[in-house]
C-alpha positions as CSV (number, residue, x, y, z in Angstrom):
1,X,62.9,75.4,75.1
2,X,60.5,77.8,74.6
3,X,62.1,80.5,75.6
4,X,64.8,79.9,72.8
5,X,62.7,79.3,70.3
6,X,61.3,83.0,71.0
7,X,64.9,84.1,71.1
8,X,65.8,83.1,67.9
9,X,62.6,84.6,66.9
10,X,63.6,87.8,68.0
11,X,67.1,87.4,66.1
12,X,65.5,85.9,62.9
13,X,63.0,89.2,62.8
14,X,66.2,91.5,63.9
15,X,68.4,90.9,61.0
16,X,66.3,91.1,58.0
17,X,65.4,94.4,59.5
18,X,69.0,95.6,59.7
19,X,69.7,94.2,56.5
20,X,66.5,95.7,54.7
21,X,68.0,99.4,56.2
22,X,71.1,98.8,54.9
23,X,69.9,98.0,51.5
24,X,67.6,101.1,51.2
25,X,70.3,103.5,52.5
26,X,72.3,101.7,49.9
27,X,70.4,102.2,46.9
28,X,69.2,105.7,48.3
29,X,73.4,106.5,47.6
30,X,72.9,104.7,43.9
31,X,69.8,106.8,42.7
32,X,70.9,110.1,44.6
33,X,74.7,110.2,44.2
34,X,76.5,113.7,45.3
35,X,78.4,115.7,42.7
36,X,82.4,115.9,43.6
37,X,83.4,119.4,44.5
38,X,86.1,119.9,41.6
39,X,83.1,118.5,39.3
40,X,81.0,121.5,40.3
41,X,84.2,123.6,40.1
42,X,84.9,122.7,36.1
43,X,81.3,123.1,35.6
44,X,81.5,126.6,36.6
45,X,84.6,127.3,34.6
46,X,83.3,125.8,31.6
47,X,80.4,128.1,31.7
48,X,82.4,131.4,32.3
49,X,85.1,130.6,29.1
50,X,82.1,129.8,27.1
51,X,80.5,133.3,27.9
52,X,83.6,134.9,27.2
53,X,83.9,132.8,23.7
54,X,80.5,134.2,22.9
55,X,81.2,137.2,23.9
56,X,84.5,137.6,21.7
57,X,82.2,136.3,18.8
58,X,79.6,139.1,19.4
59,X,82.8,142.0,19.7
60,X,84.6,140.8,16.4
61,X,81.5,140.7,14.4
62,X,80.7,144.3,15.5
63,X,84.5,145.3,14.9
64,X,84.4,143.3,11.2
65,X,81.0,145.0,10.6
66,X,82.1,148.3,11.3
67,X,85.5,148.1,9.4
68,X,83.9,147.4,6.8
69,X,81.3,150.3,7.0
70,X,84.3,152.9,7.6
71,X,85.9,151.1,4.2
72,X,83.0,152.0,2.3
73,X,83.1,155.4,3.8
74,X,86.4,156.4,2.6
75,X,85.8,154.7,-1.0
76,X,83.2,156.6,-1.1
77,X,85.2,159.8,-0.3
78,X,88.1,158.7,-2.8
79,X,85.1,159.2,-5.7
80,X,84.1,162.3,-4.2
81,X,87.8,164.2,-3.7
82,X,89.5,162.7,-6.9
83,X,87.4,165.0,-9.6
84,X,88.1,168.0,-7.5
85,X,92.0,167.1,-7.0
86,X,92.0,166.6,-11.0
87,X,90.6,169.5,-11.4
88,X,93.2,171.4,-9.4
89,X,96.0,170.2,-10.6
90,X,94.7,171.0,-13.8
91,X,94.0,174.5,-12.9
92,X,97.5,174.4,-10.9
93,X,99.1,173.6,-14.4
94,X,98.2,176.5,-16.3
95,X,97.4,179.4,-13.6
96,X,96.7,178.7,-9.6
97,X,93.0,179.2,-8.7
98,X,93.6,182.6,-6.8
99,X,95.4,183.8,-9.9
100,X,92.1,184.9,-11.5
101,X,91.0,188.7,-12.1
102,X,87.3,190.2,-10.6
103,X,84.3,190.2,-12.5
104,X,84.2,192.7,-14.5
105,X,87.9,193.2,-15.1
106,X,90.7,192.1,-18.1
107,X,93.3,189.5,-17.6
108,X,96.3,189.5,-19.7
109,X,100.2,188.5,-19.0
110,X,99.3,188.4,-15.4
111,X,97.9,191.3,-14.7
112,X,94.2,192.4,-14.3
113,X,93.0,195.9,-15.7
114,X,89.4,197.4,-15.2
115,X,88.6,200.4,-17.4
116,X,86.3,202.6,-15.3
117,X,84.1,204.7,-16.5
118,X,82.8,207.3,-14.4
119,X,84.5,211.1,-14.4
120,X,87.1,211.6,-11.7
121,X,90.3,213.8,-11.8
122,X,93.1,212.1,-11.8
123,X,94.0,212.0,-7.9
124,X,90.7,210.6,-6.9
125,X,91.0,208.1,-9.5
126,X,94.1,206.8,-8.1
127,X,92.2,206.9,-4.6
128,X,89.8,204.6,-5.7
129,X,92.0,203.0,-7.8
130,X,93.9,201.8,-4.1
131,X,90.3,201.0,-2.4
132,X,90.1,198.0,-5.0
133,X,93.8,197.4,-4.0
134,X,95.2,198.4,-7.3
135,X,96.7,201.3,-8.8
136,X,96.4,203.4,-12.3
137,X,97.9,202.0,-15.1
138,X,101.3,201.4,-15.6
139,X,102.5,200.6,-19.3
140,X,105.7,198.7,-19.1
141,X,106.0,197.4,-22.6
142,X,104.5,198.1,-25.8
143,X,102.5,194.5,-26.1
144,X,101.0,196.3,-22.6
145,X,100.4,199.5,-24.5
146,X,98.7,197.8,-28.0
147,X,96.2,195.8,-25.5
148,X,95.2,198.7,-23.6
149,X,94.7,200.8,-26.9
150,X,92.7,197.8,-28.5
151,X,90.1,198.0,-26.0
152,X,89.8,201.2,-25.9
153,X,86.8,203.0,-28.2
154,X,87.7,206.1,-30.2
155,X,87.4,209.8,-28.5
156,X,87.8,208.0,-25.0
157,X,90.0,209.2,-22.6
158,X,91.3,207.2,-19.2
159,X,94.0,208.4,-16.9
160,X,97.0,206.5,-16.3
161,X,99.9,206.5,-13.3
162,X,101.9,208.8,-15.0
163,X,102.7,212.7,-14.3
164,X,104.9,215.6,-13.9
165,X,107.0,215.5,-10.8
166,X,108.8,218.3,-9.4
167,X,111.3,219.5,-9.9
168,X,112.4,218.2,-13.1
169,X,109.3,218.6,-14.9
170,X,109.6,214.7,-16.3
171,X,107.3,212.1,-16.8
172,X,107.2,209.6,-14.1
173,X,105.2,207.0,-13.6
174,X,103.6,206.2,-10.0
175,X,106.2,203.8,-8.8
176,X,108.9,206.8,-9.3
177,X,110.0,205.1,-12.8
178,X,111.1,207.7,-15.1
179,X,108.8,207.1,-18.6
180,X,111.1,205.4,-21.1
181,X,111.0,208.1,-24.3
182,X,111.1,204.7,-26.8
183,X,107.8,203.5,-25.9
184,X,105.7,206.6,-26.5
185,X,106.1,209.8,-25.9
186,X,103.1,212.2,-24.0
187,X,101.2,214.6,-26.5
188,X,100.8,218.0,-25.3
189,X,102.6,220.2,-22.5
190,X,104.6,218.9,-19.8
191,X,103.8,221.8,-17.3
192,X,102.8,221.9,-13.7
193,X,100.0,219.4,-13.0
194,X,100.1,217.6,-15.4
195,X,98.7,214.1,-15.5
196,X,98.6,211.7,-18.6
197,X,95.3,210.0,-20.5
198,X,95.7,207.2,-22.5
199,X,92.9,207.3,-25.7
200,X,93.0,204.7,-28.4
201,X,95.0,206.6,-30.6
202,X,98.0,207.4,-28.3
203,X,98.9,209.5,-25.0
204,X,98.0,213.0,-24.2
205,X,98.6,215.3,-21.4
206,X,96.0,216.9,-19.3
207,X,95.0,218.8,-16.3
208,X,95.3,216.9,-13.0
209,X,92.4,218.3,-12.0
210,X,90.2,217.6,-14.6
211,X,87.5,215.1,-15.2
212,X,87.8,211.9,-17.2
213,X,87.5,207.6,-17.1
214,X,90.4,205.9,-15.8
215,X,91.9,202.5,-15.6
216,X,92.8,200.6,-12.6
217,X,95.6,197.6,-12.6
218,X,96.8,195.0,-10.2
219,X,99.6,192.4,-10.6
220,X,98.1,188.6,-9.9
221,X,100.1,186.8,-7.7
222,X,99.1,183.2,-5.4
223,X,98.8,185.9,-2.5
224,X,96.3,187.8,-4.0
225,X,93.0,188.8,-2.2
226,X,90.7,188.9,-4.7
C-alpha cells in the first residue's frame, strides 16, 4: 500500500513536470518565432529596388537640373550672336565685310585708290605700288578720271600706269591696254621713256625717271587681303 501510494507520487510529480517543459518550449516558439526564408529573401529585394528608385530619383533630377542650365546657356548665346548676325547680313546687303579699303585710302565703284605723296620716279612707284598689293592707276572711264581729278589739289602731279611701249611709241596702260584716244589724250611728247602724271587739270607726259607723287589702286573683291 505504501509503496503505491509513493508510486503514484512519483507519477503525479512526473507529469506536471513534463507538462510544465512542454508549455515553456511552447510559448518560447510564440514570443521568438523564426522568420521564413522567402520572407528574408523579399525583404532583401525590397531594399535593393527601393535603392535603385532613389537612385533614379537622384540621376533625373541631376539630368532635369542640368538641361535646364545648358537651355539657359544657349538663350543666352541666341542674345549674344543675333546682333552680330544682323549686323552682317546688313553689311552683306550693301558690300561684304572684306570689301572695305585701308585706312588712309578712297573707295569708290569698287575700287580703292591711295594718293601718295612722297617723290619717286615712276618705276619705283609702281614697286611700291605692288608691295601694298596694288598697282598705279588705271583710268578706265571718265566718272574714274573726274574723281581722281576732284581730289586732286592744283599744281600736283601723281604718276599713273600708263607709258610709252616699244616699239610703237603708244600709250599703254600697265595691263598692256592700249589708252583709248576718247577719254583723254596725254599732254606733251610721246618719246622714249615716257611715263604719264595725272594733275587736276588733265594728263601730261613726263620723264620715267623723274621725281613726283603717285597713286596706287586695287580692285576690292570678297578675296581680298586687306
Amino acid at each position: 500500500m505504501f509503496g503505491q501510494m509513493q508510486n503514484t507520487e512519483r507519477s503525479m510529480m512526473q507529469k506536471p513536470r513534463k507538462h510544465s517543459y512542454h508549455c515553456q518550449h511552447k510559448w518560447a516558439c510564440k514570443d521568438y518565432p523564426k522568420c521564413p526564408k522567402w520572407h528574408r529573401t523579399a525583404l532583401r529585394l525590397s531594399c535593393a529596388v527601393l535603392v535603385i528608385l532613389i537612385a533614379t530619383v537622384i540621376g533625373l533630377t541631376t539630368w532635369v537640373s542640368r538641361l535646364s542650365s545648358e537651355n539657359g546657356t544657349k538663350d543666352c548665346d541666341c542674345i549674344n550672336i543675333s546682333p552680330r548676325k544682323q549686323q552682317n547680313n546688313t553689311n552683306f546687303t550693301t558690300k561684304p565685310k572684306l570689301n572695305l579699303c585701308p585706312n588712309n585710302w578712297l573707295q569708290k565703284r569698287g575700287k580703292c585708290y591711295n594718293f601718295l605723296k612722297n617723290f619717286k620716279s615712276w618705276t619705283d612707284s609702281q614697286k611700291s605700288c605692288l608691295i601694298m598689293k596694288s598697282h598705279l592707276l588705271m583710268i578706265q572711264d571718265k566718272a574714274e578720271l573726274d574723281f581722281m581729278q576732284n581730289n586732286i589739289q592744283d599744281g600736283i602731279y601723281f604718276w599713273i600706269g600708263l607709258n610709252i611701249t616699244h616699239p610703237q611709241k603708244t600709250w599703254t596702260w600697265l595691263g598692256g591696254t592700249p589708252l583709248n584716244l576718247q577719254l583723254f589724250q596725254v599732254l606733251g611728247q610721246a618719246e622714249d621713256n615716257a611715263c604719264a602724271v595725272i594733275t587736276k587739270k588733265g594728263v601730261f607726259s613726263k620723264k620715267c625717271c623723274n621725281q613726283s607723287y603717285w597713286i596706287c589702286q586695287r580692285v576690292l573683291s570678297a578675296e581680298t587681303d586687306l
